[in-house]
C-alpha positions in Angstrom: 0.0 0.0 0.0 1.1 3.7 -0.9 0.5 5.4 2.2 -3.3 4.9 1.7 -4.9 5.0 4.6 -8.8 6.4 3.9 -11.8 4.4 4.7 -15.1 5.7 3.1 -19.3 4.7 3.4 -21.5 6.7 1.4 -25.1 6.8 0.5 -27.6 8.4 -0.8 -30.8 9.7 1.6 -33.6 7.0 0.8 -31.2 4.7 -1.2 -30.7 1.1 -1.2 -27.5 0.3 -1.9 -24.4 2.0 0.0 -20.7 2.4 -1.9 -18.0 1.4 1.2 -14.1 1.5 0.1 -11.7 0.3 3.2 -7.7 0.7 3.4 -8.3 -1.2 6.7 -7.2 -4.8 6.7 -9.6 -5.7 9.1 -12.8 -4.0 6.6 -11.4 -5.2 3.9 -11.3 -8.9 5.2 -14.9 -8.7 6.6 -16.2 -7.5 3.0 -14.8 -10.6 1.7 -16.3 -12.5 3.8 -19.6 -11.1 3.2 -19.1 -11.2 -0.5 -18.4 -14.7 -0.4 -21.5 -15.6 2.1 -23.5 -12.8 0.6 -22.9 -12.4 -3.4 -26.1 -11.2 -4.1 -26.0 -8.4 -1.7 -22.6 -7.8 -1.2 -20.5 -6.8 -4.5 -16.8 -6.3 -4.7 -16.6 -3.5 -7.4 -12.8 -2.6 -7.1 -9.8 -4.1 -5.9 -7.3 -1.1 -6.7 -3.9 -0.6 -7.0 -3.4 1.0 -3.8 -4.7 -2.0 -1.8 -8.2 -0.9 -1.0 -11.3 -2.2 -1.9 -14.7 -0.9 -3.1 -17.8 -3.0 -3.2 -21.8 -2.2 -2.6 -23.7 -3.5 0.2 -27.3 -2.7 1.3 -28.1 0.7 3.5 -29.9 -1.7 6.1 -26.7 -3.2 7.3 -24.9 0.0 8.1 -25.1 0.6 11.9 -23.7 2.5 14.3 -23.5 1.8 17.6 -21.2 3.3 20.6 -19.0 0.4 22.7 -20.9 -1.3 25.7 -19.7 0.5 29.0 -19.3 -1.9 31.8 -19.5 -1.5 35.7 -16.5 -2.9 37.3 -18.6 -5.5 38.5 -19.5 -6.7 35.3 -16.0 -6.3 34.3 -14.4 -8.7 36.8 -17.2 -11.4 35.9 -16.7 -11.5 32.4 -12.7 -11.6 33.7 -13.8 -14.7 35.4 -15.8 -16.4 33.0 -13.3 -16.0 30.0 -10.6 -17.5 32.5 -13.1 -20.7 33.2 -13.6 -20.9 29.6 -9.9 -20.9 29.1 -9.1 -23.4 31.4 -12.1 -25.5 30.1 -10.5 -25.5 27.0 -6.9 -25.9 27.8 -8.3 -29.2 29.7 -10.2 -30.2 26.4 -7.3 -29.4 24.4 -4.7 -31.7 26.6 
């Protein structure tokens, strides 16, 4: 990549279909997905020089929503559950 480091959505008000281009490896790997799960709804349009990728996806399944906040409390148990599950699975694993 060639410094490129721009990540784009954009729609039209009362449209269908929304244009999304992503620098971001992490975008770009979840458009493939969806493009391979989703072909009909999800179109790769572009995969350009500069390493990005352009594709079309439906308005509907652009959201956005602000991270959880946790109370401590809430914090330490999910600490304690994903250390269970660990364990669990380091047992399963062994």
């Amino acid at each position: 990549m060639d410094g490129c480091n721009e990540n784009v959505i954009e729609f039209m008000t009362n449209g269908t279909r929304a244009t999304l281009s992503f620098s971001q490896g992490r975008y770009k790997s979840a458009i493939r997905k969806l493009a391979e799960k989703h072909p009909e709804d999800c179109r790769i349009i572009a995969d350009n020089e500069d390493g990005s990728i352009c594709a079309h996806v439906p308005v509907s399944w652009l959201r956005i929503s602000p991270p959880r906040q946790y109370t401590e409390d809430q914090r330490q148990q999910m600490g304690e559950r994903l250390k269970q599950n660990r364990s669990e699975n380091t047992a399963t694993q062994g």
